[in-house]
PALO-597294 format. One record per residue (C-alpha): x, y, z. Coordinates in steps of 0.05 Angstrom, whole numbers, plus 5000, padded with zeros to 4 digits. Each point is the difference from the previous one (the first is absolute). Example, Ala and Ser with C-alpha at 12.3 -4.5 7.8 and 13.67 -1.06 7.14 Angstrom:
524649105156
502750694987
% end
This chain:
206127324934
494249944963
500449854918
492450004981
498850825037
492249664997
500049914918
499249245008
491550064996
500750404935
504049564961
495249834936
496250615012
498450654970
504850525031
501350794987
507250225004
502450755021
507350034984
505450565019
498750404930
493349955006
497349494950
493549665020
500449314971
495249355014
501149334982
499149305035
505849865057
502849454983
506749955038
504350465049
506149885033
503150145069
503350734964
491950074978
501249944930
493149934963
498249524945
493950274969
495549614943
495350224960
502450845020
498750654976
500950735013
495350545020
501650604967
495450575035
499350754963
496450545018
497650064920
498249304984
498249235025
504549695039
503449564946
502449225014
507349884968
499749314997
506249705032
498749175004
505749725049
503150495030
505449965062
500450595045
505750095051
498950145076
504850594997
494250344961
493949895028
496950435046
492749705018
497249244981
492949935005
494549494990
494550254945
493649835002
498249714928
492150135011
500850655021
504550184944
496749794944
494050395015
505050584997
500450374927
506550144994
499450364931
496250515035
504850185066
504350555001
505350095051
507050375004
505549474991
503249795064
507650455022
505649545010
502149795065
505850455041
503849645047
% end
């Protein structure tokens, strides 16, 4: 069985985070084990609204377990910063039913 399920490449890069409740969060990977358990540095949360910004909760080091995450993904830094997040609007994502 394989422990890494591909994350190996990402670790000490930017990553966004989907979990089961819906919570958006990016940080820097900086561990995972075989039960994908994240280790994120450096984290926050994307809050979307339909009335405002997205707002950043600033989180710092933040662990995340597997049980709860739904999608991992690698985030392009370039492309994101050149995204103005104060001015996006987007319904906040439904929780996940199993």
């Amino acid at each position: 069985m394989s422990t890494g399920l591909g994350l190996e490449p990402l670790v000490d890069q930017m990553i966004s985070i989907i979990t089961n409740d819906g919570r958006n969060i990016v940080g820097i990977l900086k561990g995972f084990d075989q039960a994908t358990n994240i280790i994120l540095d450096e984290s926050h949360e994307r809050v979307f609204s339909t009335k405002e910004g997205v707002q950043q909760i600033v989180l710092g080091l933040y662990i995340i377990r597997g049980d709860n995450i739904s999608i991992i993904g690698e985030l392009d830094e370039d492309l994101d910063a050149h995204i103005e997040l104060s001015q996006l609007r987007g319904h906040p994502l439904k929780p996940v039913i199993h």
